[in-house]
N, C-alpha and C positions, 0 to 999 in steps of 0.2 A: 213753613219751610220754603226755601226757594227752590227755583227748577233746579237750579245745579246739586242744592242737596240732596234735593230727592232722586235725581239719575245717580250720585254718591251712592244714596243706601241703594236703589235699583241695584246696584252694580255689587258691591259687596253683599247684600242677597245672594244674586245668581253665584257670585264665587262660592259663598258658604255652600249654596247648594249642591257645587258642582261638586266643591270639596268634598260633601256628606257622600254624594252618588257614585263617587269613586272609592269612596271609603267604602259603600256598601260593595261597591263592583269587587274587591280588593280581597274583602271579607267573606263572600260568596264564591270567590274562584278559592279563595283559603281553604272553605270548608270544603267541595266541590274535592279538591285535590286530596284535604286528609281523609275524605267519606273512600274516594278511591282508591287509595295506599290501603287504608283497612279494608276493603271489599279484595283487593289485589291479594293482601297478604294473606287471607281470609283461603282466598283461590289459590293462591299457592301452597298452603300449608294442607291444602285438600289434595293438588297434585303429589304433592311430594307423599302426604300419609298413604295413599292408594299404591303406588308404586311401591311404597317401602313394603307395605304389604304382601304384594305379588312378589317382590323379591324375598321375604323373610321364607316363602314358600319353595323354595329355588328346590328341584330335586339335584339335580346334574352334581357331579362330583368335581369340581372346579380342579382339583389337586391331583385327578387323575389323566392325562391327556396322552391318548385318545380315551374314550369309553371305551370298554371293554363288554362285549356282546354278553358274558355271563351278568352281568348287571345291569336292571332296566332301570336307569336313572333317568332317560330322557337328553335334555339339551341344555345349552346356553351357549348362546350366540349375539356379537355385537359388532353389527355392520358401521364403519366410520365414512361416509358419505365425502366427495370430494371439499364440499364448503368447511369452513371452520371459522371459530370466533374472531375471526379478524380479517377473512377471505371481504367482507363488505366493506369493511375499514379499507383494506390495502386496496381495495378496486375503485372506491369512490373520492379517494386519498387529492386532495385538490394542495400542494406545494404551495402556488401563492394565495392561497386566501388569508384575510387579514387577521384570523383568528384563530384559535387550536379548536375552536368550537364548529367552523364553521370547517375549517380541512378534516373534522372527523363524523362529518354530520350523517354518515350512516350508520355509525357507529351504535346506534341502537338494537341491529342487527344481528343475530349472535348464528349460531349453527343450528341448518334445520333439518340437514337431510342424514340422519344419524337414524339407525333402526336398532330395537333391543327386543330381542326372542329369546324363550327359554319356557320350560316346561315346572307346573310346581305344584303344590298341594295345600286345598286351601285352611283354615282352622276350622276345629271343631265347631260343626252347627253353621258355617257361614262356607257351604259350597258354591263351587261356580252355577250358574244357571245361561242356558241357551235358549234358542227356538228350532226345529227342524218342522219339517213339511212332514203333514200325519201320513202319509201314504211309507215314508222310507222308515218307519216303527209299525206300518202293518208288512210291508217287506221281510222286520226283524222279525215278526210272531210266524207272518207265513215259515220260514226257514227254518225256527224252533221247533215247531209245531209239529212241521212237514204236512201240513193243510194247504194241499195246492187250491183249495177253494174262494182262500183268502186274496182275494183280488185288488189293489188301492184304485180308487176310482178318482175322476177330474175334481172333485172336491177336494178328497184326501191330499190332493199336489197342491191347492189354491191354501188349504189349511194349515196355520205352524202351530205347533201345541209346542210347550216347555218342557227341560229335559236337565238335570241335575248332573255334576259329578263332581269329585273329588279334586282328581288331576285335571289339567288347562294345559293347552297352549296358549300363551300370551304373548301378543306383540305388541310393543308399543312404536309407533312412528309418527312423522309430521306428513300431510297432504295440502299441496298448493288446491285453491277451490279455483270454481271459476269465478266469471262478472258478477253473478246471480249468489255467490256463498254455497255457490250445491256444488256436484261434482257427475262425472255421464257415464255411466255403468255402462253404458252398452247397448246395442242394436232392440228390439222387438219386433213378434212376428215372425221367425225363420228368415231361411237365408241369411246365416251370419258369416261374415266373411272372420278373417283369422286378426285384425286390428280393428278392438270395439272405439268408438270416437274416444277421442281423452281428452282431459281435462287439462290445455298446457300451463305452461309455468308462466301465465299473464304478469309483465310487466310494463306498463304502459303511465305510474303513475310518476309525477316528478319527486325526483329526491337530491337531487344535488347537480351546481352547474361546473359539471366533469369537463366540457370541452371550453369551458372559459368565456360563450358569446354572449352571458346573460341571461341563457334561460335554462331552465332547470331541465335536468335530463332522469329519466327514468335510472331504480337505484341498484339495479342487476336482483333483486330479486321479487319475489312474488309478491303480489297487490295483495293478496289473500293466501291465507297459510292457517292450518288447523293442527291441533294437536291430537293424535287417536290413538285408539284403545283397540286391539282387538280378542274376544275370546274365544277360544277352541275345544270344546268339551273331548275329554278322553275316556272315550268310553270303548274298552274293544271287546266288552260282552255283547255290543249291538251289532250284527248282520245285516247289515241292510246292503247285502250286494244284491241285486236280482238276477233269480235265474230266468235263462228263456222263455220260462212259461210266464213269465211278469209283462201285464200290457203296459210298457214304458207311453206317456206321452209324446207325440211325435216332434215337439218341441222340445229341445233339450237344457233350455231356460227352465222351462217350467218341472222339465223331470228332476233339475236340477245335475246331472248328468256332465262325466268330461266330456270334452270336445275331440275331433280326431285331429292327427296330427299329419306334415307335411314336411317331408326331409327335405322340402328345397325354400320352408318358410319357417322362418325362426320363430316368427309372433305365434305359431301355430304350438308351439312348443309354452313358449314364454305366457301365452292366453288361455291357456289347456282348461284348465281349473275353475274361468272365470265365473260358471254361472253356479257351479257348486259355493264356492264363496261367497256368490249374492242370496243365495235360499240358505244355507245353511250353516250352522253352528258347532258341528262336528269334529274335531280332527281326523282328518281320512287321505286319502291316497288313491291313485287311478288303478285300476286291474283291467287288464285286458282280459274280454271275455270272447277266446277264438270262436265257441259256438256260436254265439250272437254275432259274432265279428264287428263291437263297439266296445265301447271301454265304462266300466261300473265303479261301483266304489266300494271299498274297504276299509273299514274305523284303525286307527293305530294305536298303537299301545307305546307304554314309555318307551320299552328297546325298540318299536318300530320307527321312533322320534328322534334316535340318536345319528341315522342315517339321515344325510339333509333331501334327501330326493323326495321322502315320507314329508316334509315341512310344508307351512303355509309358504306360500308365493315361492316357491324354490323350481329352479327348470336348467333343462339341459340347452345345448347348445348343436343342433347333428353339424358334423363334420364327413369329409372324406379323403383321408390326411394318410400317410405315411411316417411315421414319425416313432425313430428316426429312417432314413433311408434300407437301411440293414435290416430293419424289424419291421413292416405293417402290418399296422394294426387296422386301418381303415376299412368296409366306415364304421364309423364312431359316433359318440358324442363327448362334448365335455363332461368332466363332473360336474354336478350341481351347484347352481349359485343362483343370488336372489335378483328374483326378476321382479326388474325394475323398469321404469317408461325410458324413453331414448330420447329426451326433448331435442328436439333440434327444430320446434318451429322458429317463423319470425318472430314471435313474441319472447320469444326464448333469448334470443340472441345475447341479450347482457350475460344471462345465465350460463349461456355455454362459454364464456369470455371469462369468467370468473372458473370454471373447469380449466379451462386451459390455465387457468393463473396458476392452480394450484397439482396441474398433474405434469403438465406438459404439451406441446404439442406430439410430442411420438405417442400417446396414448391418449383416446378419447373411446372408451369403454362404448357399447352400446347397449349393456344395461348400467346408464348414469344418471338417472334420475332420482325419483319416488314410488312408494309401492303405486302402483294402478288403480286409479278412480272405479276400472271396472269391478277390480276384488269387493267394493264394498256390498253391503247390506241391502239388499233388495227389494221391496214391496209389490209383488207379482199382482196382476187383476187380469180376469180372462173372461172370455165372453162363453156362454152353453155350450159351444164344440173344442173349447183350449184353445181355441184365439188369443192371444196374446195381448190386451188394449195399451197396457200402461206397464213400465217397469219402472221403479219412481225409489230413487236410491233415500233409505230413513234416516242415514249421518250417525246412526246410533254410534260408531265408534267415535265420534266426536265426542272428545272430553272436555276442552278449550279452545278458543277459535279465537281468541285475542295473545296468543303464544307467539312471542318473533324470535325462540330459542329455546331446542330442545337438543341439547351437548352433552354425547357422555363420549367418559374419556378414564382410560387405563392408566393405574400406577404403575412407574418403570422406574425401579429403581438404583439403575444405572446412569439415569438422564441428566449430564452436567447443567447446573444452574448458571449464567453469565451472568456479569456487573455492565450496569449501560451508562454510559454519560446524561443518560437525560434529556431533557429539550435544548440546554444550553448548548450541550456537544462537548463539554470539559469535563475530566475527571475531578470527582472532589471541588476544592474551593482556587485551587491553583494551578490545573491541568497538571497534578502531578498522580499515576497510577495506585500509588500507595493510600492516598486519598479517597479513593471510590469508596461510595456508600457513606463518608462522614456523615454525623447528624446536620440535619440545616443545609443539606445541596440536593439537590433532584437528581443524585442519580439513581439508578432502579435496578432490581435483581429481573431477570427476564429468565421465562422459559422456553422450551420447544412451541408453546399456544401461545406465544404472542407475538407480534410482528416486528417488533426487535432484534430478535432471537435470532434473527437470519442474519441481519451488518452487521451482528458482533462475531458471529463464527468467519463472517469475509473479511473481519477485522483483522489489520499487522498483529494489535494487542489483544490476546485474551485476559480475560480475569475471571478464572471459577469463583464460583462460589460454594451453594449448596450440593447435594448429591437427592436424586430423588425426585419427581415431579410428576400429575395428572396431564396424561398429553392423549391427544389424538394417536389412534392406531394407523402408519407407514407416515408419521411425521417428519420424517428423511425427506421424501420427495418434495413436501409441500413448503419444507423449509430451506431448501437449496433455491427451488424454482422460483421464491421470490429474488436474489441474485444472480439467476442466469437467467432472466427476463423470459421464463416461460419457455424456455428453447430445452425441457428436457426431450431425448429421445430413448427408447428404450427398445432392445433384442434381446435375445435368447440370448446372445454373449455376453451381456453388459451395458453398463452406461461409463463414459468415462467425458462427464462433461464438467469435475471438479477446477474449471481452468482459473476462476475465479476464487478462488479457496487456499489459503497457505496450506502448504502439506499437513503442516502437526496441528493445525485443526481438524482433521478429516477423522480421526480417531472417535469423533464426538458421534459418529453413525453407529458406534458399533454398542447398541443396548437393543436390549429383548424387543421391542414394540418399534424400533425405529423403521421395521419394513424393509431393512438389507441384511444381508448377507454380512457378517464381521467382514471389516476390510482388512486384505492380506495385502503387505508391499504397496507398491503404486500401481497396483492392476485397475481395471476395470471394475464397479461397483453392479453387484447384480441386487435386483429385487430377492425377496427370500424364495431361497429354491422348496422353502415346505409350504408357501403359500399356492407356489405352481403347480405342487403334490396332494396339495388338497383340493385344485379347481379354482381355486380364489385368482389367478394369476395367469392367462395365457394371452399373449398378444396376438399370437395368427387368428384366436377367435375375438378377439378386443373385448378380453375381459379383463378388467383391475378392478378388483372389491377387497382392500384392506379388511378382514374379520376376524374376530376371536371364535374360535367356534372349536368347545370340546372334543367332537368330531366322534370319529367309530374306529375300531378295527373291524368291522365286518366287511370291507373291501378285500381284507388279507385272507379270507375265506370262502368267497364268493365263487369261487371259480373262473374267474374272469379275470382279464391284464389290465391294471388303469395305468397306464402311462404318461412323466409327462401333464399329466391333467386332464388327461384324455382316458373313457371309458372304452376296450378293443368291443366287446359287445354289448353297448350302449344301447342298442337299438333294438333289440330283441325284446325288452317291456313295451317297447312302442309296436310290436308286431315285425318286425326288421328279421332276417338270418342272422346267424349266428357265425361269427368272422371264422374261418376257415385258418386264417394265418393266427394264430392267438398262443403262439409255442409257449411252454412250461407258464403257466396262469399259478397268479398267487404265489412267485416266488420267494416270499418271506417266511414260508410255509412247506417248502416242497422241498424240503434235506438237501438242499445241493448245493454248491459253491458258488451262486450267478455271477459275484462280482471278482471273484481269485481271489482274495486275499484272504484266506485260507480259515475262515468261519462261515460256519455253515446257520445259516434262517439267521443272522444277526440284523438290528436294526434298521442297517444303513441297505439290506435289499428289500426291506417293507415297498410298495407299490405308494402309497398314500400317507400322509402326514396330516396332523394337526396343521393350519397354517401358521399360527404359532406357536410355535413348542414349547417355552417358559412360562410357568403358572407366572398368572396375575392376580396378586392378591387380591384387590379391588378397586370397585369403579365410582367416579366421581359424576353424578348426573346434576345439569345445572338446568333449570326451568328459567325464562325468561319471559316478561308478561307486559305489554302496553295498553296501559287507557289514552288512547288517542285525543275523546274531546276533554278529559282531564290535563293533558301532557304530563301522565306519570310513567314511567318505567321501574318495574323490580325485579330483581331476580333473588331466586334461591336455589341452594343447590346441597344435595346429602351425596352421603360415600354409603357404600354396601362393602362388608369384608365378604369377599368370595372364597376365605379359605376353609371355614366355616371352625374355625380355632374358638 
């Protein structure tokens, strides 16, 4: 063979070679990808079965709203967190990129700050199981007993033994981690001040280049994000309050013990709980103990679960308010709602940007976050005198850490469906209206959840279609405020920032979950006045928490005024006086006229409401899951009938 031949074959070698080596690269990222689609689906059909689970368990009477104190059903409650399945889509939305792949490239992203509570019972032979600290079950015997001999010593606090029941509280929520995949519970050692370090909503890594110069920009949300599980044994045959004669540890980490509270610091309120929620497994509640002058703990029971103040992560808000000028009630506090972290570091920043996207600027809540890195699960270590070395949080409620979407969402079955032109932007094949949705054109039925849904209702032209849809709970706000660029504002009076909007579209606000008020006339559009009535809703304390929450009438009984969303003696479980102006308490109950028109205890002078009033049949929860070094994405997603038909 000559040299040229043989550099020939040299040459077609290396090709074939190359060829083979890519063929196997091609074949190996193949399998690589289907091994993770099946490990993926594998993992979600586990999420989803665990869930269904807890929910086949549901005690709450969905079809009764409020609960009603002669029945201890317990709760169900579903917080809808500002973000939603399109909030990263519409923020990281890049108009001239050269591809629909590349203008939607965060689109992987789905909804993560969504929480689901409710109380249930578990099947035969398969109870919940917890851990408490052995010292707060020799507490329970001491009290049983009345054996003041029974003393729990520094071991019994370091020790968790396991503890069975029937009924749960269960929450499930998403948690941003930090750098490290953990998360910071909190101080050790004494001296805790009222805000334990947190774990921010770190966004630092690149996702998309939003401002155009070429380099990629962080993608407004969290580098890290977990999916979790929380359980809360219900047990209220256990006593484990302690009486005075109880030598508490003087650390109240380690007693596991609430914290005190500070009328002039809201974290002190909002953090009260945190180191009971890091020792223990309980469902319980604070009691102030005037002899000891500290606060103990109490186990709840289903009806003690139907009140939200009884809840995991739920807190007041103190005030000292007037309201209205003619009645005060101050001071106060709010009703209960869930406390949540208040991101507002620099890292945060995209994150708070996308809040605004979707509330507005007249409302940025300050509990707008996620539950609290501090709530979690704790692993105490302490030295011979209850020194405190290590508090080292175990992630046990970690069920998924590869989760970029955990979305539930409420059927309303008033919610008009829209026809969309599509990417083209023409109706049909001929821009003729009559045309929409022919077979063979891209146009699209859109609803309240997708980002669409907002330029068609600012659209000249509507086109219904369907009736009925899974939407986000107060999808009103979030669906205007992408066509009023973020410029909502909000008062006790109203919003009237429909300026963008033909009039006979505006009708499309008025269904059970949309978060307003039916609209009358061309007035002003209010939030719902019963989400205000429940807590869920004040702006003088910047609170907006969209929630479905079966609620209580034991506010109508109580002896106390809640006004407004405001508790007149609120502060009297916190150790406070007792309001002195608090005229006829529990009007809904006390025989009289309050509002003139000439029925007496009728509905419309109840103090407190459900925040929304119309059953929901059921809810639509969607799991979303990424293998990053695979590049796979899946989602699934199941419905629960809440009516229990």
């Amino acid at each position: 063979m000559t040299l040229i031949e043989v550099l020939i074959a040299t040459a077609l070698t290396l090709v074939i070679m190359l060829a083979l080596a890519q063929g196997f690269k091609t074949l190996s990222q193949g399998v690589t990808a289907g091994r993770a689609r099946l490990t993926g689906s594998d993992q979600l059909r586990g999420l989803s079965s665990l869930l269904r689970a807890d929910l086949s368990g549901l005690t709450a009477n969905i079809r009764q709203l409020p609960q009603t104190q002669q029945a201890a059903n317990g709760y169900f409650m579903y917080y809808d967190g500002p973000l939603s399945d399109s909030t990263a889509m519409l923020f990281n939305y890049v108009p001239g990129a050269p591809t629909n792949e590349e203008k939607l490239s965060a689109s992987r992203w789905s909804d993560i700050d969504d929480v689901l509570m409710f109380t249930a019972k578990a099947k035969d032979g398969q109870w919940f199981r917890g851990r408490v600290p052995l010292a707060l079950l020799k507490i329970h015997q001491r009290n049983i007993t009345g054996n003041n001999a029974i003393q729990p010593t520094l071991q019994d606090w370091l020790t968790d033994v396991s503890v069975a029941s029937e009924y749960a509280e269960i929450a499930w929520f998403m948690r941003p981690l930090n750098d490290l995949g953990s998360v910071n519970v909190g101080e050790t050692g004494g001296g805790y001040g009222f805000t334990p370090p947190a774990s921010p909503v770190i966004d630092t890594a690149p996702g998309v280049d939003r401002t155009g110069d070429g380099i990629p920009d962080p993608d407004g949300m969290p580098d890290r994000v977990a999916l979790c599980r929380r359980v809360f044994l219900i047990r209220p045959d256990l006593d484990i309050t302690a009486d005075p004669g109880v030598n508490l540890p003087s650390d109240q980490q380690l007693a596991a013990q609430p914290l005190d509270v500070d009328t002039s610091n809201i974290d002190s309120f909002r953090y009260q709980m945190r180191f009971v929620y890091q020792r223990c497994d309980l469902s319980v509640r604070p009691l102030l103990d005037a002899t000891r002058g500290a606060f103990v703990l109490r186990t709840n029971s289903l009806a003690d679960l139907q009140i939200p103040e009884n809840r995991f992560a739920h807190h007041v808000v103190p005030v000292d308010l007037n309201i209205p000028s003619s009645d005060p009630i101050g001071p106060a506090t709010t009703l209960p709602h869930l406390a949540l972290t208040s991101e507002g570091e620099p890292s945060a920043a995209n994150y708070l940007s996308m809040i605004t996207l979707a509330y507005g600027t007249g409302i940025l809540p300050i509990d707008r976050g996620f539950i609290p890195a501090a709530f979690f699960r704790t692993k105490i270590d302490a030295d011979s005198n209850g020194n405190i070395i290590s508090a080292r949080p175990t992630l046990e409620e970690v069920v998924a850490s590869n989760v970029v979407g955990f979305d539930v969402r409420g059927y309303d079955g008033m919610v008009q469906q829209l026809a969309s032109p599509g990417v083209d932007g023409i109706w049909g094949i001929n821009n003729v209206v009559a045309e929409a949705g022919l077979p063979g054109t891209d146009d699209l039925v859109v609803s309240p959840s997708d980002p669409g849904y907002a330029f068609q209702i600012g659209a000249n032209v509507l086109v219904p279609q369907n009736s009925g849809a899974f939407v986000d709970l107060g999808w009103g706000r979030r669906v205007v405020n992408q066509v009023e660029n973020a410029t909502l504002t909000q008062t006790l009076g109203g919003m009237t920032y429909f300026s963008s909007i033909p009039n006979a579209h505006r009708a499309l606000w008025s269904t059970p979950l949309s978060g307003f008020d039916p609209l009358t006339g061309g007035g002003p559009v209010n939030t719902l006045s019963t989400m205000q009535l429940a807590g869920r809703f004040n702006p003088i304390a910047s609170v907006y928490q969209p929630t479905f929450d079966t609620f209580t009438d034991a506010y109508e009984a109580d002896g106390n005024r809640q006004l407004a969303g405001f508790s007149a003696n609120g502060l009297v479980r916190f150790g406070g006086s007792a309001s002195t102006n608090n005229p006829e308490p529990d009007q809904g109950i006390d025989g009289l006229d309050n509002n003139n028109n000439g029925a007496v205890d009728e509905e419309l002078e109840q103090e407190t409401r459900p925040p929304f009033v119309y059953e929901m049949p059921s809810i639509q929860i969607k799991f979303r899951i990424q293998d990053v070094p695979a590049g796979t994405l899946q989602e699934l997603s199941i419905v629960h009938d809440l009516t229990g038909k």
